[in-house]
C-alpha positions in Angstrom: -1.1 -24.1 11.6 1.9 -26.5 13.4 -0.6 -28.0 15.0 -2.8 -29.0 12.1 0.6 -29.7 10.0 1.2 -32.3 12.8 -2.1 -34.0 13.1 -1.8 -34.5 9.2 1.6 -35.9 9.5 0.8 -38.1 12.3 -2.4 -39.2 10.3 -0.1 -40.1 7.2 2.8 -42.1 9.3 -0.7 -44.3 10.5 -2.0 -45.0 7.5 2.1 -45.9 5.6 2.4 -48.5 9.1 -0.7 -50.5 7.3 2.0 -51.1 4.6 4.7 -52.2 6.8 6.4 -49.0 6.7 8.3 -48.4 9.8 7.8 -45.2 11.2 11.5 -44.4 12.3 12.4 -44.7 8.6 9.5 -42.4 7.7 11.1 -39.5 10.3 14.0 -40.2 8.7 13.7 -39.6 5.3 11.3 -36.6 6.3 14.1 -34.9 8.5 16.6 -35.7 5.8 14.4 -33.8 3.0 13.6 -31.1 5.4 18.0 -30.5 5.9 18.7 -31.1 2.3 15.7 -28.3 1.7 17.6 -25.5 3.9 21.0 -26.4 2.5 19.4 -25.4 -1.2 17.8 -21.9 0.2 20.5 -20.7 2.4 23.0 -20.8 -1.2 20.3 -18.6 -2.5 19.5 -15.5 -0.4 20.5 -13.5 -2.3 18.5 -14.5 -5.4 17.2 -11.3 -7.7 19.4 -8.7 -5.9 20.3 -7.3 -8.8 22.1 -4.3 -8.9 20.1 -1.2 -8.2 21.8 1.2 -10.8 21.7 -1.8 -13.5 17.8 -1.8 -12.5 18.0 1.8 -12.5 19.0 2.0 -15.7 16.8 -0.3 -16.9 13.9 1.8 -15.8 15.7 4.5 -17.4 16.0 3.0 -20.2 12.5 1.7 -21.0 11.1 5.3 -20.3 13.0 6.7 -23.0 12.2 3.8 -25.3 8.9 2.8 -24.3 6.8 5.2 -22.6 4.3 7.5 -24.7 5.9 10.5 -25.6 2.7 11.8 -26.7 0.5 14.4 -24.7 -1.6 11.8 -22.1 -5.1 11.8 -22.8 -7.2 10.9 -19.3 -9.0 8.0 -19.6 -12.8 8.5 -19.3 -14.0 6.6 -16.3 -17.5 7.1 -15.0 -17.8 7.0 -11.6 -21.1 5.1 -11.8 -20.2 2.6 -14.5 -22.5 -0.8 -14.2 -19.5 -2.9 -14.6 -17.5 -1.3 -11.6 -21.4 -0.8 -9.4 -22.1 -4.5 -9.2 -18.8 -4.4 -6.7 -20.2 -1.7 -4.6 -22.2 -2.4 -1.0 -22.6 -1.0 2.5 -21.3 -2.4 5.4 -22.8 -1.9 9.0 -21.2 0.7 11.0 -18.6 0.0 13.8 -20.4 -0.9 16.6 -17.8 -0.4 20.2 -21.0 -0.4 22.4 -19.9 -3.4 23.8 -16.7 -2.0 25.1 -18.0 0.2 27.1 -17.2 3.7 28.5 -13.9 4.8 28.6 -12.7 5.2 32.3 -9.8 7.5 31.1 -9.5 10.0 28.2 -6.6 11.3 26.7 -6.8 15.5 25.2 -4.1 17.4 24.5 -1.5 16.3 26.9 -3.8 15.5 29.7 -5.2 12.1 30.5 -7.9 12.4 33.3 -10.2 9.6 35.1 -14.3 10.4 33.2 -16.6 11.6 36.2 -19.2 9.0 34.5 -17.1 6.0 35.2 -16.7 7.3 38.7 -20.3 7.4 39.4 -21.1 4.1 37.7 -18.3 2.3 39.4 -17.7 4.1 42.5 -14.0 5.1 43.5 -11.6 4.2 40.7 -7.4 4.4 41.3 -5.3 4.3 38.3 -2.0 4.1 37.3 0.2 5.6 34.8 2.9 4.1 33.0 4.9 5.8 30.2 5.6 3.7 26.7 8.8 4.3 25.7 10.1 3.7 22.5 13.4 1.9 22.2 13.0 1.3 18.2 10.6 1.0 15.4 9.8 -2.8 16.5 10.4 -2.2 20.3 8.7 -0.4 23.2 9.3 -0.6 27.1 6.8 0.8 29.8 8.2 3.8 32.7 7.4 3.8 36.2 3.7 3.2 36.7 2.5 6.2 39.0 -1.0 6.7 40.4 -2.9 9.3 39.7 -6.0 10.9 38.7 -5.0 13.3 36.4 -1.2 12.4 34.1 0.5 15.2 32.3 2.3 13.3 29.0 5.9 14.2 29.4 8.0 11.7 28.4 6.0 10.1 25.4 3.1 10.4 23.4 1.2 7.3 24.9 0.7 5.8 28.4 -0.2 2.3 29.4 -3.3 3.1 31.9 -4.3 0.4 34.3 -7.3 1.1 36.8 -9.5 -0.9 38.8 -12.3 -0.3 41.0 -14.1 -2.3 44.0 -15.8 -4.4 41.4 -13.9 -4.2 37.6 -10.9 -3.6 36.2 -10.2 -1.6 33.1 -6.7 -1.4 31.1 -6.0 0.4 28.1 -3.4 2.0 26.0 -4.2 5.8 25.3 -2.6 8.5 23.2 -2.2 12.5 23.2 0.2 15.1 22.2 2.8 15.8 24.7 4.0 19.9 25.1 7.8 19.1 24.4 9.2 22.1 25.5 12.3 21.8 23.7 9.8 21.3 20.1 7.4 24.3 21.4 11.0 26.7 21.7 12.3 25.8 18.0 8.8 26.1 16.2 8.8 29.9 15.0 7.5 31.0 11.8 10.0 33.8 11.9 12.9 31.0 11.4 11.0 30.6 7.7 12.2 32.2 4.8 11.1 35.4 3.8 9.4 34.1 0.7 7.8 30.9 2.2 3.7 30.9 2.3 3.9 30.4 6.0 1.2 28.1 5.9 0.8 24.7 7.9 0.8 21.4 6.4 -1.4 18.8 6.8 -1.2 15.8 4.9 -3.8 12.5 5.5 -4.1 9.5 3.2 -5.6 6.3 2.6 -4.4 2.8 1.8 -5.7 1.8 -1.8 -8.8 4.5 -3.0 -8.7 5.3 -6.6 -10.2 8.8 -7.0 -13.4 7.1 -7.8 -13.5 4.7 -5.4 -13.4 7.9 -2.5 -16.4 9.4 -4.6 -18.4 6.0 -4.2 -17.6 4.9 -0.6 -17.1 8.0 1.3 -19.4 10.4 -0.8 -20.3 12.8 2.7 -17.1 13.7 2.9 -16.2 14.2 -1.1 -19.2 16.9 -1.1 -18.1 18.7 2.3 -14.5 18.6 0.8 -14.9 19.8 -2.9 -18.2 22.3 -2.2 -18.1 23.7 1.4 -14.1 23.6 1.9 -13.5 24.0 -2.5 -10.7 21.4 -2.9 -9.8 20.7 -5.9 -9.0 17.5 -6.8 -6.1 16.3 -9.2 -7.8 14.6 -11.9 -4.4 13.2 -14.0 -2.8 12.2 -10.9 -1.2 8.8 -11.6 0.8 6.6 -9.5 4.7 5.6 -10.3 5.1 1.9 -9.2 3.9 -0.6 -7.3 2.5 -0.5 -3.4 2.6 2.1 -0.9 6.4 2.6 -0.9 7.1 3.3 -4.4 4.0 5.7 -3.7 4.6 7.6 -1.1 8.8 7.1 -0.8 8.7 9.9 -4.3 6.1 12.2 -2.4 8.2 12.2 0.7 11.6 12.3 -0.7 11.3 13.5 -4.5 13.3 10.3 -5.1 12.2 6.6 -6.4 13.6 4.0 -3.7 15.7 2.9 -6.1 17.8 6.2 -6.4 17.6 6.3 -2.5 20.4 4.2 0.0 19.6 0.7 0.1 17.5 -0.1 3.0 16.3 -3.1 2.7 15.9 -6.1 5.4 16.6 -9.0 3.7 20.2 -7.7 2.4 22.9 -7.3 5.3 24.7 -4.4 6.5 21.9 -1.9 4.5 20.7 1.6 6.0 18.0 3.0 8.1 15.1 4.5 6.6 16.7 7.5 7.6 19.3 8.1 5.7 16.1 9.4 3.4 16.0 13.0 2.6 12.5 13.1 4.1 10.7 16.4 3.4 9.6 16.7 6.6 13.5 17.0 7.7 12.9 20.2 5.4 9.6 21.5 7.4 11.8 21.0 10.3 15.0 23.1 9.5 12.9 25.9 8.8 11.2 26.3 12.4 8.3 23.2 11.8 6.6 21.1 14.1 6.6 17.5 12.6 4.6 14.5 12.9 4.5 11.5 11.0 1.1 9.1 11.9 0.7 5.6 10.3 -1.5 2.4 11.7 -1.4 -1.1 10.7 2.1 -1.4 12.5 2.8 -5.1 11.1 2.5 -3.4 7.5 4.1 0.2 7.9 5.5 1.4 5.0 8.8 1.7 5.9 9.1 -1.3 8.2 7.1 -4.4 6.6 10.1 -4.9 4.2 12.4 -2.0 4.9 14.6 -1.6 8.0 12.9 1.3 10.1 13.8 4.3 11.7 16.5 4.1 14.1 15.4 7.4 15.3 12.3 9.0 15.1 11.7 10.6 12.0 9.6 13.4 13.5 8.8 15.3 16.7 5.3 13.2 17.0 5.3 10.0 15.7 2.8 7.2 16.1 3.8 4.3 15.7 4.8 3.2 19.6 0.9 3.7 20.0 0.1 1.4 17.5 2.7 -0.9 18.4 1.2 -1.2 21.7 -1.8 -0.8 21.0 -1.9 -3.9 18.4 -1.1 -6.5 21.4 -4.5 -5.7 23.6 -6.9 -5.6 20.0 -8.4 -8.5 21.2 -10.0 -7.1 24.4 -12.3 -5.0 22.4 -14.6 -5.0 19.6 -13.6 -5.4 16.4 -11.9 -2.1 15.0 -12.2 -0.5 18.2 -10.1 0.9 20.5 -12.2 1.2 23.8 -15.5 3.0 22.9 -14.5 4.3 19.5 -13.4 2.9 16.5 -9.6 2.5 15.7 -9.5 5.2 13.5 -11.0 7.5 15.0 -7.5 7.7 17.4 -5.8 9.1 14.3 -7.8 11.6 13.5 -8.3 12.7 17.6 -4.3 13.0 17.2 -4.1 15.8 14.2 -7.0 17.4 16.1 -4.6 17.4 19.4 -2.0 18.6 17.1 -3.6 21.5 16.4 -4.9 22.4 19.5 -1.4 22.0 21.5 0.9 23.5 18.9 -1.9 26.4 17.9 0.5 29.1 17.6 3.6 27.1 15.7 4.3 26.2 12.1 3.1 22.6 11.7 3.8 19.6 9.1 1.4 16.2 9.5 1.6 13.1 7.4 -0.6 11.1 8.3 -1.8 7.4 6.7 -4.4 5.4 7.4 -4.7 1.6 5.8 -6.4 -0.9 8.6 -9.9 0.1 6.6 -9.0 0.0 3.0 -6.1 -1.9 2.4 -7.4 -5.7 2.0 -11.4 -4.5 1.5 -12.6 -2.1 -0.8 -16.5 -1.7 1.2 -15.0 -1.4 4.3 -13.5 2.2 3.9 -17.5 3.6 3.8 -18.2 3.2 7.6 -15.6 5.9 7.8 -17.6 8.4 6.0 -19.3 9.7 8.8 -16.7 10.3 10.7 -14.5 12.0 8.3 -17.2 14.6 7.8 -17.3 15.4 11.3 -13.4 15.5 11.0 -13.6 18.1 8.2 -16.2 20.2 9.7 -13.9 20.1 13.1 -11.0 21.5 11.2 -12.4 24.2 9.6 -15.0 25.4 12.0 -11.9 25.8 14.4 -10.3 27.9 12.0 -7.5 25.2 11.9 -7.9 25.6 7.9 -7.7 29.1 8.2 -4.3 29.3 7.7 -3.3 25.5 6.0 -2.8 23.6 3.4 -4.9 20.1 3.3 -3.9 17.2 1.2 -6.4 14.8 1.3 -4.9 11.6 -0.4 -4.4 8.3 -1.2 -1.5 6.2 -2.4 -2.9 4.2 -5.0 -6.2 2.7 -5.7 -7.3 -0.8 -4.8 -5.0 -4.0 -5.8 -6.1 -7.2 -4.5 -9.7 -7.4 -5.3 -12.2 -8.6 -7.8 -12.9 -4.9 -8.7 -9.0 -4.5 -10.0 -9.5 -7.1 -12.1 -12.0 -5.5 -14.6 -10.3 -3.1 -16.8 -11.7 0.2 -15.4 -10.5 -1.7 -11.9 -7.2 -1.7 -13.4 -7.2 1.9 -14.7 -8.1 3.0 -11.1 -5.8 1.8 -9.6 -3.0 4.1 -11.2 -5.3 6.8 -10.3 -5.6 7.2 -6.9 -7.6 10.1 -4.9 -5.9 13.5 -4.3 -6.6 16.7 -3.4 -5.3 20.6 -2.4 -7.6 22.9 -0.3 -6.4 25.8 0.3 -7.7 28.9 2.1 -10.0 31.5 0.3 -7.3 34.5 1.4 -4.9 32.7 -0.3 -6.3 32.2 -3.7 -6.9 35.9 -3.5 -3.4 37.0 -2.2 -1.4 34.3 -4.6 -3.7 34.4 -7.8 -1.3 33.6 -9.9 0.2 30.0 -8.2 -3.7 29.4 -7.6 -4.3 30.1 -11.2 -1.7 27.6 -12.4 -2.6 25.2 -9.7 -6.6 25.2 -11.4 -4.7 24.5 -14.6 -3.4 21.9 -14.0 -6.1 19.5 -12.7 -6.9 18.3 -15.5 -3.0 18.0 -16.7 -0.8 14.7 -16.1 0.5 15.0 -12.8 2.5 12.4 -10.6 4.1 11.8 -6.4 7.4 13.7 -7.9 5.7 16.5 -8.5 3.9 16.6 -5.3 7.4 16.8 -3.5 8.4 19.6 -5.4 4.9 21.3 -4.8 6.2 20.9 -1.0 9.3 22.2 -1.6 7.7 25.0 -3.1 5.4 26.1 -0.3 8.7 27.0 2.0 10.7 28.7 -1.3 8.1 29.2 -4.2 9.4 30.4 -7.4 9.3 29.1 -10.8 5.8 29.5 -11.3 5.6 31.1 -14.7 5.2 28.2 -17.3 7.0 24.1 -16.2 9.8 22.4 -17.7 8.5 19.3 -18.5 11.7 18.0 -19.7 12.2 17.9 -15.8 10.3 14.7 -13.6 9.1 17.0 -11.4 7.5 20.1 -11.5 5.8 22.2 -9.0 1.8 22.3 -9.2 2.1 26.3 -8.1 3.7 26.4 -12.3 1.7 26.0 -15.3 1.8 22.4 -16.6 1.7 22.5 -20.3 -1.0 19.9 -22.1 1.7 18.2 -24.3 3.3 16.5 -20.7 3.5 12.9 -22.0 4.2 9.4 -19.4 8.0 9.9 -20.5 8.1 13.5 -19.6 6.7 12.2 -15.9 8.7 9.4 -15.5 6.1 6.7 -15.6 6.6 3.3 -17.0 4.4 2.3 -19.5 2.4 -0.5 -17.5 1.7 2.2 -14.6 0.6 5.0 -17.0 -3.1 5.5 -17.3 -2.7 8.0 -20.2 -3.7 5.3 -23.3 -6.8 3.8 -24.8 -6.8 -0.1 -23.9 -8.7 -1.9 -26.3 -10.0 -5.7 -25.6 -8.4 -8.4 -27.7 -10.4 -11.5 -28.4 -8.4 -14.3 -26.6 -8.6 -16.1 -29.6 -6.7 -13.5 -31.5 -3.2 -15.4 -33.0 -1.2 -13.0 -31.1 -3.1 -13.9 -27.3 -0.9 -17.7 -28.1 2.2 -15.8 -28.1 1.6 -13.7 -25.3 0.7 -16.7 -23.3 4.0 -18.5 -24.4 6.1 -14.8 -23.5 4.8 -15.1 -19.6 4.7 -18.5 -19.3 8.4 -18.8 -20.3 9.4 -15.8 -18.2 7.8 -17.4 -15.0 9.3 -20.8 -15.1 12.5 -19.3 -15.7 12.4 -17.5 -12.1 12.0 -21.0 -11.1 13.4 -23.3 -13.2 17.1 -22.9 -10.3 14.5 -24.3 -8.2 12.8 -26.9 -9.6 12.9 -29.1 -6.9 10.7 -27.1 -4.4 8.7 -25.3 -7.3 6.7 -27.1 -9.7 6.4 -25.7 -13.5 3.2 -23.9 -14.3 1.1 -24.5 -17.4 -1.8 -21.8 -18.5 -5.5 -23.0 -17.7 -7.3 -20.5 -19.5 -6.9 -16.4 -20.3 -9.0 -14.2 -18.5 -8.7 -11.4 -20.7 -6.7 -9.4 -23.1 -5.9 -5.9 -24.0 -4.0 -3.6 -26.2 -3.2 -0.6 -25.0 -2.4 2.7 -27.5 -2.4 6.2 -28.5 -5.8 7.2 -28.9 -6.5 7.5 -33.3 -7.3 11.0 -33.1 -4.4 11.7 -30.8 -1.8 10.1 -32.9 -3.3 12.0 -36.3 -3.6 15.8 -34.1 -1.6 17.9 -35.8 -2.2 21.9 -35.0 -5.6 23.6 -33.9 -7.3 24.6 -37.5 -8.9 27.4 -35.7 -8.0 30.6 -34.1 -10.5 29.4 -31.1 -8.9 25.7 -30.5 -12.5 24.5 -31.4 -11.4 22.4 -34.8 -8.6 20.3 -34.9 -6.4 19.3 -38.0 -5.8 16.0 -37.5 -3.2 15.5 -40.6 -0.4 14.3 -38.9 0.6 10.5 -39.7 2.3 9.2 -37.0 3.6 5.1 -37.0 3.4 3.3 -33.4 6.3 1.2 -33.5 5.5 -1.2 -30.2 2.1 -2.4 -29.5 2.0 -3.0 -25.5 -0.6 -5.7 -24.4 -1.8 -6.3 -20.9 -2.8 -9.8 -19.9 -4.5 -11.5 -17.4 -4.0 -15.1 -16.9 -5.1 -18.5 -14.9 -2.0 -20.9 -14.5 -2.2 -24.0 -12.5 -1.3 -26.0 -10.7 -2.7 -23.6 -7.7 -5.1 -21.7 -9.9 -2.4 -18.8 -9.7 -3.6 -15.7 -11.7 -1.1 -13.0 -13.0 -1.3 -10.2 -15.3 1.1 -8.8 -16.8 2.3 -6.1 -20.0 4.1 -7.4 -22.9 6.0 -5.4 -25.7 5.6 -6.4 -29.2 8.0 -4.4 -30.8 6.8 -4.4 -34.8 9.9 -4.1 -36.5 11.7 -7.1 -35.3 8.2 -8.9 -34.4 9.7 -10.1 -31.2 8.2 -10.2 -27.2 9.8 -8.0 -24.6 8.8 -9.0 -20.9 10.6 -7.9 -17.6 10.3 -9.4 -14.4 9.1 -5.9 -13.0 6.1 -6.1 -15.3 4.5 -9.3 -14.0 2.5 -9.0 -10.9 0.7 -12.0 -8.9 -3.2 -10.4 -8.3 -4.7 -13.5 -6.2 -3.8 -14.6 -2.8 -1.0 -17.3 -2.4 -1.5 -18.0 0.9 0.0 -21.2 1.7 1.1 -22.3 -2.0 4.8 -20.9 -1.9 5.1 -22.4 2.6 8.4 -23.9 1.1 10.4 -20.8 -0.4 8.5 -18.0 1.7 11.0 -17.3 4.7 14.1 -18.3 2.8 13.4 -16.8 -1.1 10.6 -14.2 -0.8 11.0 -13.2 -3.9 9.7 -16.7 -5.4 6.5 -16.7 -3.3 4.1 -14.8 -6.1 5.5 -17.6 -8.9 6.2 -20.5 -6.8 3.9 -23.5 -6.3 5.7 -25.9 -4.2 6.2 -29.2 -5.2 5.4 -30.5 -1.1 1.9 -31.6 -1.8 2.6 -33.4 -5.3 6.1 -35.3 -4.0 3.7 -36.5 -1.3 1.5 -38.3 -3.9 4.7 -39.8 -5.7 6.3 -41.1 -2.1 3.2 -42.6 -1.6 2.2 -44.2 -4.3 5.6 -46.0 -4.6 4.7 -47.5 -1.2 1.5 -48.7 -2.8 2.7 -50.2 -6.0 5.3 -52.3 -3.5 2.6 -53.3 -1.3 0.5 -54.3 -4.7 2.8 -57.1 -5.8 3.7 -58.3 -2.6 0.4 -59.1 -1.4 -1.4 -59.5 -3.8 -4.5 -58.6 -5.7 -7.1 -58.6 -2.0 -3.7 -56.5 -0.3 -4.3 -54.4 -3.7 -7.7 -53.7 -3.2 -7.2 -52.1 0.7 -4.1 -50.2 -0.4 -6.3 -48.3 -3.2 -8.9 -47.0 -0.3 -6.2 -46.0 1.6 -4.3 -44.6 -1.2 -7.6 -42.2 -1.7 -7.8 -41.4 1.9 -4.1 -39.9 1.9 -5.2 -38.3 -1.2 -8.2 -36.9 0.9 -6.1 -35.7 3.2 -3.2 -34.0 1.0 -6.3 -32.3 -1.1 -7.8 -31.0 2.5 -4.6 -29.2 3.7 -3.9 -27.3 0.1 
């Protein structure tokens, strides 16, 4: 990128010399801008760090005023619908043939030299060298040691470096390590003497809507719901935006905003840590623990949040993938040696069962590198998955667990989201419960209520307290739903509305959306609402962000109690068969979701908008506007200094170019003339050429 940046300049300070421009002025006024530039950003870092509990209330406060209090009705979405189908395609399978045999495997806690790569490449010596983690961004390597077997003592994962008479062969491998001083405090008699006493095995995905795991991994959605009868949470919807405000309430009960501030960009702020993890939980009462996440340079805790300064559970993953993510280029792509990358996660869990047989275990894991920026991609998993399932239960390691089989929210940044079913999915992403056949039988009643409430709104808070439940479980007669969260083991009742769940409005699924022609009267005033909002954010920086105009409206909806809903008044039959729909109920906001093209940049954002009736007037936060295309390069001036601007800034670089320049060609004009004139307007387009090639 420097390097292009630089052949660009150097390209421009050629063609300004042709107008007598000399080029030690030209640095200069370039290094000047570029000083003047950092003074500006360094007086604003702390741009939109509002106070949390003034944000917090906020949220509060729009829930109470603004989210459906009205019993959700799901949205029918069928999983095969044309408009969502025309998105859908295989990909070829991972192909690591290329890479080779593995000369060492890792199983269990034992890493051993293959027999086969001894035969093919005659006497092979190895070495051994421990990665040890120093923090969540840091590992250093032990003591290499040769050997032809390695016990894993000291970590999880070994840097392994062999060579033969002919070839070398380095890797980074993985297993579970027997920590003795783990293996003596896991006991399920430290539980207590009500807990289920089952294990806990938790494994998600990165961005797959519950019908997106239907469609691309439809193997493993048979095996899962038929042979292993999971049932899977139809009402689940998500609570905010991206993994984090995802899986942060799952983990911790908590949104991150109720939780200690930890942050990067904001000095002197917490470790992730300080969290009240629920893991921490499985742990005090006699738990193994392990926490497994790839895609290290986009962890969920450590892309924009500080880390752990510890590690957050007995086994945890990410020094592998630390490691591993410098030496991805020696192999295929999405291969780690002679299987695919994530395949190594689901070899762990398996190694966690098999080493920790006998104790009480808990396992998140999370898996993103296939699904987070593709939505196709996920499919060549499939396979593999299956043959993941049928390992677990076949072993019996299902015999006596609990399997979550989840995702955080569906997908985000693709064509599909952008169709209003694509939207709707993605506030309801896939999860599921399976739980042993002796336990439906020996806990009817929690299993009972559990069925119940597939069908009912159900949200991450309420999956914490669900985990909660399985070490204490009571309260399982009928939910409070004036609480956030409730524990699936209780009976959800059907009137559990958005407001009841804490959901705000623009991330609950629950209402009808109806299109609005985008030459409805009211689409103008929308338009106006966002546009005004997102110079605003801006306007303190108008001279590195250039104000947006709107190009055209993609689309428009309207989103509202279903008619029927709003008019249900009682059951006008003993059966629940009729209803009496004579209630008469006034909506007093109308909430509209936009999408919308703005230039310059082509920049398209959607966004929900409040038209509250009474007063006629537009409510928009900043929280409710998101950026749905790529920026890429549009915001280079703002994105290390003021991240926070990079989804609405367009920087005014390229366009200051054009002005500097053609200043230089209007002098040139009058003082040489009208033959001078005529050069300086080819070279004029040249620049041009240029500046257009490098947006």
């Amino acid at each position: 990128m420097y390097h292009r940046l630089h052949h660009k300049i150097m390209h421009l300070v050629r063609l300004l010399q042709l107008l007598k421009i000399r080029k030690c002025t030209f640095l200069f006024i370039i290094f000047t801008s570029f000083c003047l530039m950092v003074i500006l950003i360094s007086r604003s870092s702390n741009l939109f760090d509002e106070d949390r509990e003034i944000k917090l209330r906020k949220i509060d406060e729009l829930i109470k005023t603004q989210a459906s209090s009205l019993a959700c009705k799901q949205p029918n979405l069928p999983v095969n619908s044309p408009e969502m189908m025309k998105f859908v395609h295989s990909v070829p399978k991972i192909d690591c043939s290329k890479a080779g045999d593995d000369w060492v495997k890792c199983v269990g806690s034992v890493c051993s030299i293959q027999e086969n790569a001894n035969i093919k490449y005659g006497p092979i010596k190895c070495t051994f060298a421990d990665v040890i983690r120093l923090d969540d961004f840091k590992n250093v390597h032990g003591e290499p040691q040769e050997a032809s077997t390695y016990t894993l003592r000291k970590s999880d994962v070994v840097h392994v470096s062999c060579e033969s008479s002919t070839k070398k062969w380095i890797a980074t491998l993985t297993g579970i390590r027997k920590d003795e001083i783990v293996w003596n405090g896991a006991n399920w008699d430290n539980l207590p003497p009500n807990a289920l006493k089952m294990d806990v095995l938790m494994f998600g995905f990165d961005s797959l809507s519950r019908n997106t795991f239907i469609r691309k991994l439809p193997k493993s959605y048979e095996y899962l719901t038929e042979e292993l009868e999971g049932d899977v949470l139809k009402g689940y919807n998500i609570v905010g935006d991206g993994t984090p405000q995802a899986l942060i309430p799952i983990l911790t009960g908590k949104t991150e905003l109720e939780l200690p501030d930890t942050r990067k960009r904001i000095k002197n702020t917490k470790f992730v840590n300080s969290y009240p993890f629920i893991w921490n939980d499985y742990k005090d009462a006699g738990y193994v623990t392990a926490f497994l996440e790839d895609v290290p340079e986009l962890g969920t805790f450590t892309y924009r949040l500080n880390g752990f300064d510890e590690p957050p559970t007995d086994h945890y993953m990410r020094p592998y993938y630390l490691e591993n993510y410098k030496g991805r280029s020696r192999w295929p792509k999405l291969c780690t040696g002679e299987i695919p990358r994530h395949k190594v996660m689901l070899n762990t869990i398996r190694d966690i069962f098999a080493v920790y047989k006998t104790k009480p275990k808990f396992l998140f894991g999370f898996h993103g590198e296939l699904s987070h920026d593709d939505y196709n991609l996920i499919g060549v998993a499939d396979d593999d998955l299956l043959e993941f399932l049928k390992e677990l239960n076949e072993s019996g390691a299902l015999n006596n667990s609990i399997l979550i089989l989840m995702a955080d929210h569906g997908h985000r940044f693709a064509e599909i989201r952008n169709t209003v079913q694509g939207k709707q999915e993605e506030r309801l992403p896939f999860f599921s419960f399976t739980f042993p056949r002796w336990f439906k039988e020996k806990h009817a009643d929690i299993y009972e209520n559990f069925r119940n409430n597939i069908d009912r709104l159900t949200t991450p808070f309420d999956v914490h307290a669900t985990l909660k439940a399985v070490l204490n479980p009571r309260n399982v007669g009928v939910a409070d739903i004036s609480q956030r969260a409730v524990s699936l083991f209780s009976r959800i009742p059907e009137a559990r509305s958005c407001a009841h769940a804490y959901i705000e409005p623009h991330w609950c699924a629950c209402l009808d959306w109806h299109e609005i022609p985008t030459t409805d009267p009211i689409v103008e005033r929308l338009g106006e609402t966002l546009l005004d909002t997102i110079n605003k954010i801006t306007s303190d920086y108008r001279q590195l962000c250039e104000p947006l105009v709107i190009a055209n409206f993609q689309w428009v909806t309207k989103m509202s109690p279903n008619n029927n809903l709003l008019r249900f008044n009682k059951n006008a039959d003993l059966d629940g068969f009729v209803a009496d729909l004579s209630a008469n109920m006034n909506v007093k906001n109308d909430m509209y979701q936009l999408k919308v093209m703005m230039k310059p940049g082509n920049s398209l954002f959607e966004a929900s908008i409040t038209h509250n009736l009474n007063t006629d007037t537009m409510q928009l936060k900043l929280g409710d506007i998101s950026r749905i295309n790529m920026y890429g390069r549009q915001a280079r001036c703002i994105e290390n200094d003021l991240p926070q601007l990079r989804k609405y800034c367009y920087c005014r670089d390229d366009i200051k170019w054009r002005q500097y320049v053609s200043y230089q060609f209007l002098d040139a004009e009058m003082t040489l003339g009208r033959i001078v004139c005529c050069e300086v307007k080819c070279i004029q387009k040249t620049v041009l050429s240029v500046l257009k090639s490098d947006m």
